[in-house]
C-alpha positions as CSV (number, residue, x, y, z in Angstrom):
1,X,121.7,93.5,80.2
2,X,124.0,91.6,77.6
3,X,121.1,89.5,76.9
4,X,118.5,92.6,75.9
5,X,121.4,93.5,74.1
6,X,121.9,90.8,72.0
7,X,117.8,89.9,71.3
8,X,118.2,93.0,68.8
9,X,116.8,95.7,71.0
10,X,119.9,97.9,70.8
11,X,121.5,99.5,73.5
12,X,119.8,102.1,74.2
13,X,116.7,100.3,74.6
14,X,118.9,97.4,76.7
15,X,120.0,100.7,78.9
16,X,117.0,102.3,79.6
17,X,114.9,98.7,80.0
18,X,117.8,97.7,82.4
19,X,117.4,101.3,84.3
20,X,113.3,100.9,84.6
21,X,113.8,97.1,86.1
22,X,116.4,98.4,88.8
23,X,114.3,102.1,89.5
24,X,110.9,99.7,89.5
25,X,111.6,96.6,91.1
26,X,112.7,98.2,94.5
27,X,109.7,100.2,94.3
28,X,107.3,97.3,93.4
29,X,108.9,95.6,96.6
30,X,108.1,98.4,98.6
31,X,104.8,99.1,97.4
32,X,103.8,95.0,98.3
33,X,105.5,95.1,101.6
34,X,103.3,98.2,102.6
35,X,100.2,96.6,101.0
36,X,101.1,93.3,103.1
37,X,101.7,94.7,106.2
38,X,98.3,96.7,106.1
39,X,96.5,93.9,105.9
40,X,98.1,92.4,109.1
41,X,97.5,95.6,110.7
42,X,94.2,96.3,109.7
43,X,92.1,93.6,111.3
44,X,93.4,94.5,114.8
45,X,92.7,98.2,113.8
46,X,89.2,97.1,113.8
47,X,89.0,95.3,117.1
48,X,90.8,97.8,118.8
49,X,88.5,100.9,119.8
50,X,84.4,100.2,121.3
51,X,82.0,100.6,118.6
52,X,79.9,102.6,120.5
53,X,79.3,102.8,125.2
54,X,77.5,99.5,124.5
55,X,80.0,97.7,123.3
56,X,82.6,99.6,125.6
57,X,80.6,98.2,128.7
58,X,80.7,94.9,127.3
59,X,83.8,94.3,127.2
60,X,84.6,95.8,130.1
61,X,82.2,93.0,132.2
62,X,83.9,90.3,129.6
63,X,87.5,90.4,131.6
64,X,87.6,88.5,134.9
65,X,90.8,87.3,136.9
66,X,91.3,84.4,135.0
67,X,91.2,86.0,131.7
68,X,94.1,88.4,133.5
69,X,95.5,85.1,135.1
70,X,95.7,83.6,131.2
71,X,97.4,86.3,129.7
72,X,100.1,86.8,132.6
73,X,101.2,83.4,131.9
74,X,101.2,83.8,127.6
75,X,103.4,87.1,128.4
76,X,105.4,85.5,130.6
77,X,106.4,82.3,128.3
78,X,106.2,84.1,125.3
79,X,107.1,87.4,125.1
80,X,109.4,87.2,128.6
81,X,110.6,83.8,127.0
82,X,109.9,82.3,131.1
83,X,112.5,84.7,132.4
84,X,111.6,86.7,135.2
85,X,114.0,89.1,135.1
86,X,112.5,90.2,131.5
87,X,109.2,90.8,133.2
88,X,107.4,94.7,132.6
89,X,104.8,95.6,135.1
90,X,103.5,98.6,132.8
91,X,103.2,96.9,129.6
92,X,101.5,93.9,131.0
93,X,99.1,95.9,133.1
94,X,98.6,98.4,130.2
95,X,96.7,95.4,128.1
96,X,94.0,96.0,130.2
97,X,93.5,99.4,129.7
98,X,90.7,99.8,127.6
99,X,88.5,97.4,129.9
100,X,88.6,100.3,132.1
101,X,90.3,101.2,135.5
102,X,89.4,98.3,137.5
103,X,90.3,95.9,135.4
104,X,93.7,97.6,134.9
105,X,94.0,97.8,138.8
106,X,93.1,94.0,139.4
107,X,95.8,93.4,136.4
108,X,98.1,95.0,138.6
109,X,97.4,93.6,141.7
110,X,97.6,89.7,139.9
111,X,100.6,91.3,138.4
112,X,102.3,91.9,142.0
113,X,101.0,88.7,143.4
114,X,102.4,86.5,141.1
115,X,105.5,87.8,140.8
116,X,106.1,87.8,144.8
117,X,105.4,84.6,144.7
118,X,107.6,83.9,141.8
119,X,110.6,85.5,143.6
120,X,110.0,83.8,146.8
């Protein structure tokens, strides 16, 4: 501010330019934070629903117990951080939701298996 007001602008010009900086830059902040996180957002948007029963039934004959075998272990070291007590049966099992009912079911059941054996 003390430097717009000595580079001849005045002070009311120094006041209102130091007013539209601090009611702008917030703003502009906001504005690229919401444009950022879009574009993180977006590309799982895509992936996320069946383009059409076609591609619904293909990936519902992708998943097979390793696949569900593969991501027990990932959620378990990195979202449970390889502490059992941290462990969520419904989220876990809930991945699998969109590859239809028996694969949720058999992500269940390799849900329940492992962790007996875990807390044996």
């Amino acid at each position: 501010l003390f430097f717009l007001m000595k580079c001849t602008l005045g002070a009311p010009a120094a006041c209102v330019t130091a007013c539209a900086l601090v009611l702008f830059c917030p703003f502009l902040c906001l504005l690229l934070a919401t444009v950022r996180t879009l574009l993180q957002v977006r590309p799982s948007l895509d992936h996320h629903g069946p383009k059409d029963e076609h591609d619904h039934d293909l990936r519902m004959e992708e998943i097979t117990a390793h696949d569900i075998y593969d991501r027990l272990r990932e959620y378990f070291l990195n979202d449970c951080c390889g502490k059992v007590f941290r462990l969520k049966r419904r989220p876990f099992v809930h991945q699998f939701h969109d590859n239809g009912e028996v694969a949720e079911t058999l992500a269940a059941r390799i849900y329940d298996q492992w962790l007996d054996g875990k807390l044996q």
